[in-house]
One Martini backbone bead per residue (centre of mass of N, CA, C, O) as a GRO file, in nm:
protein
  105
    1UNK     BB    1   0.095   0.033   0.023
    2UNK     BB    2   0.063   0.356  -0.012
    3UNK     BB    3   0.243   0.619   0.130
    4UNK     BB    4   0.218   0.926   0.270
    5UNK     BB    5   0.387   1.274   0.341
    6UNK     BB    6   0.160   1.419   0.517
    7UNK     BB    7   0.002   1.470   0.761
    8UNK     BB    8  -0.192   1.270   0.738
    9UNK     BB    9  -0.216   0.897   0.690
   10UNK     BB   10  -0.224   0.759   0.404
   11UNK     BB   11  -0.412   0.501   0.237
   12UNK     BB   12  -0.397   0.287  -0.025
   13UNK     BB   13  -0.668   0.042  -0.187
   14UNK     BB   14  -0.682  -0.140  -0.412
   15UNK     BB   15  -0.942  -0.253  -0.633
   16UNK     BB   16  -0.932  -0.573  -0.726
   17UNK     BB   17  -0.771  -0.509  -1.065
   18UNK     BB   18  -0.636  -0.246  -0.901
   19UNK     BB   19  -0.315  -0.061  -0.973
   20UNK     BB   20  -0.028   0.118  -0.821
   21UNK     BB   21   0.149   0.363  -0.975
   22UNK     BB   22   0.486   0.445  -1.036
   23UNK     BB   23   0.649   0.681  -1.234
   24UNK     BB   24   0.903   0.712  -1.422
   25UNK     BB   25   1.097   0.936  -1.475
   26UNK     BB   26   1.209   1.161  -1.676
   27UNK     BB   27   1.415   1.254  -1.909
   28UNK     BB   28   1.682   1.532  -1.937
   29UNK     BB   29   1.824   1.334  -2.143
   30UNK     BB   30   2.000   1.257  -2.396
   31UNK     BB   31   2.250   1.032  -2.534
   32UNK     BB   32   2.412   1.317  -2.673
   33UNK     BB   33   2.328   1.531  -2.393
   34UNK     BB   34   2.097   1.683  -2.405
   35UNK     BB   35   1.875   1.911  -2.276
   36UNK     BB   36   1.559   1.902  -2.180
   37UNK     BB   37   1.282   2.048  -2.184
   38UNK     BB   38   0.980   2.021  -2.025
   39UNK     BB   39   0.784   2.010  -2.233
   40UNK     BB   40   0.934   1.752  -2.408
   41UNK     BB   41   0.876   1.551  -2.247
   42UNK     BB   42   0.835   1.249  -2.207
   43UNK     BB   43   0.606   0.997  -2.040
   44UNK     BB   44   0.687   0.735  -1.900
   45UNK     BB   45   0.560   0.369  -1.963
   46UNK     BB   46   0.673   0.335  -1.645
   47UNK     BB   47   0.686   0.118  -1.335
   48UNK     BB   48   0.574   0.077  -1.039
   49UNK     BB   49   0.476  -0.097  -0.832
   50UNK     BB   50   0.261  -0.018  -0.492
   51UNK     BB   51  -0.023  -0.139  -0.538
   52UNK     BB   52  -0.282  -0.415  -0.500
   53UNK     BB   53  -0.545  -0.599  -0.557
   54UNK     BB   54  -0.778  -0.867  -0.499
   55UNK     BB   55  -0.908  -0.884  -0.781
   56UNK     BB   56  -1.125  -1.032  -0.966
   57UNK     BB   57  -1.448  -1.155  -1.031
   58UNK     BB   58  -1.612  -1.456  -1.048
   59UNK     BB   59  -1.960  -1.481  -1.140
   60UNK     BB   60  -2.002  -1.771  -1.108
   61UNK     BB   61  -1.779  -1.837  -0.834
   62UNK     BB   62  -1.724  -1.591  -0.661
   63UNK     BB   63  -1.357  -1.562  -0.703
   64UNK     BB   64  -1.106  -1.501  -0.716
   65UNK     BB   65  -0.855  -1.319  -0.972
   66UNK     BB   66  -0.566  -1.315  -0.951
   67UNK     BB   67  -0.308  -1.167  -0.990
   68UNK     BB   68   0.029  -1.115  -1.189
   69UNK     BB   69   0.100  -0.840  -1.021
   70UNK     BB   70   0.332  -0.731  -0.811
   71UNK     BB   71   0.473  -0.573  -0.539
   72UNK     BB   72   0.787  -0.431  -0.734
   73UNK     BB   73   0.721  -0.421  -1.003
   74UNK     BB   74   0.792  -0.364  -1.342
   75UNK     BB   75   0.621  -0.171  -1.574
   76UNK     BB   76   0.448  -0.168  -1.876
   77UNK     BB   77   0.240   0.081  -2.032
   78UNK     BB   78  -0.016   0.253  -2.167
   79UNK     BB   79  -0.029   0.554  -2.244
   80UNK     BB   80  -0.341   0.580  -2.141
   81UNK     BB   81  -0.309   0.518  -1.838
   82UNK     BB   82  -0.480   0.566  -1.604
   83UNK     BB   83  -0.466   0.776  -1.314
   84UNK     BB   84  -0.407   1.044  -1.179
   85UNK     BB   85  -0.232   1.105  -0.876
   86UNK     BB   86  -0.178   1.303  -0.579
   87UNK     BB   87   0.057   1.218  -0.306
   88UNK     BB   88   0.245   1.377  -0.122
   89UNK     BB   89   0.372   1.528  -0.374
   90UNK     BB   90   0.328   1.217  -0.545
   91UNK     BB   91   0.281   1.052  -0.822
   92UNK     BB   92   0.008   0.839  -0.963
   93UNK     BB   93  -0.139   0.543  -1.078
   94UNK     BB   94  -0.469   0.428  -1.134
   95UNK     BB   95  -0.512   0.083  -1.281
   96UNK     BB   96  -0.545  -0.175  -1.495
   97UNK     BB   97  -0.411  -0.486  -1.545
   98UNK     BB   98  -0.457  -0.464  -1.844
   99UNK     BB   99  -0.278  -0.190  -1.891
  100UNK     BB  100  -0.026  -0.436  -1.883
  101UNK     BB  101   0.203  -0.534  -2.121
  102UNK     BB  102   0.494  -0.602  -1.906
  103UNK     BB  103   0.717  -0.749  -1.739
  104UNK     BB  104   1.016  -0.641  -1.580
  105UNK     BB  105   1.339  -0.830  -1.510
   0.00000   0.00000   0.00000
């Protein structure tokens, strides 16, 4: 569970098949040294889960269906994956294990 650093002591706990992301930084240079501004910056597909929800409901058997991904994963995400969220001053994105393309081993 993703823990905030503001006043509140604030916990998230994702639904279901839903999972929190913490976005890799965006890159500051190019490969061959220039210097982005801010404006130009593309942001990172990749990131961190920092926490998971307990599964989808299977409407049949009514057992819950396992994630894939687990907390601690880098995964890659499709471009407009998920929900920004703003929690203690740091950003995450709250997303349906669906828009994960591939996990980073």
């Amino acid at each position: 569970m993703a823990k905030s650093t503001s006043k509140s002591d604030t916990t998230i706990r994702p639904l279901h098949d839903k999972i929190l992301v913490k976005r890799d930084d965006a890159e500051v240079k190019t490969a061959t040294g220039i210097f982005l501004p801010e404006s130009s910056k593309d942001k990172p597909k990749t990131g961190t889960v920092q926490a998971v929800g307990d599964g989808a409901l299977n409407t049949e058997t009514g057992a819950r269906i396992p994630l894939t991904v687990k907390k601690g994963d880098r995964v890659i995400f499709t471009s407009y994956a998920g929900t920004e969220i703003k929690l203690g001053g740091t950003e995450f994105l709250m997303m349906s294990e669906d828009d994960v393309l591939a996990v980073i081993d």
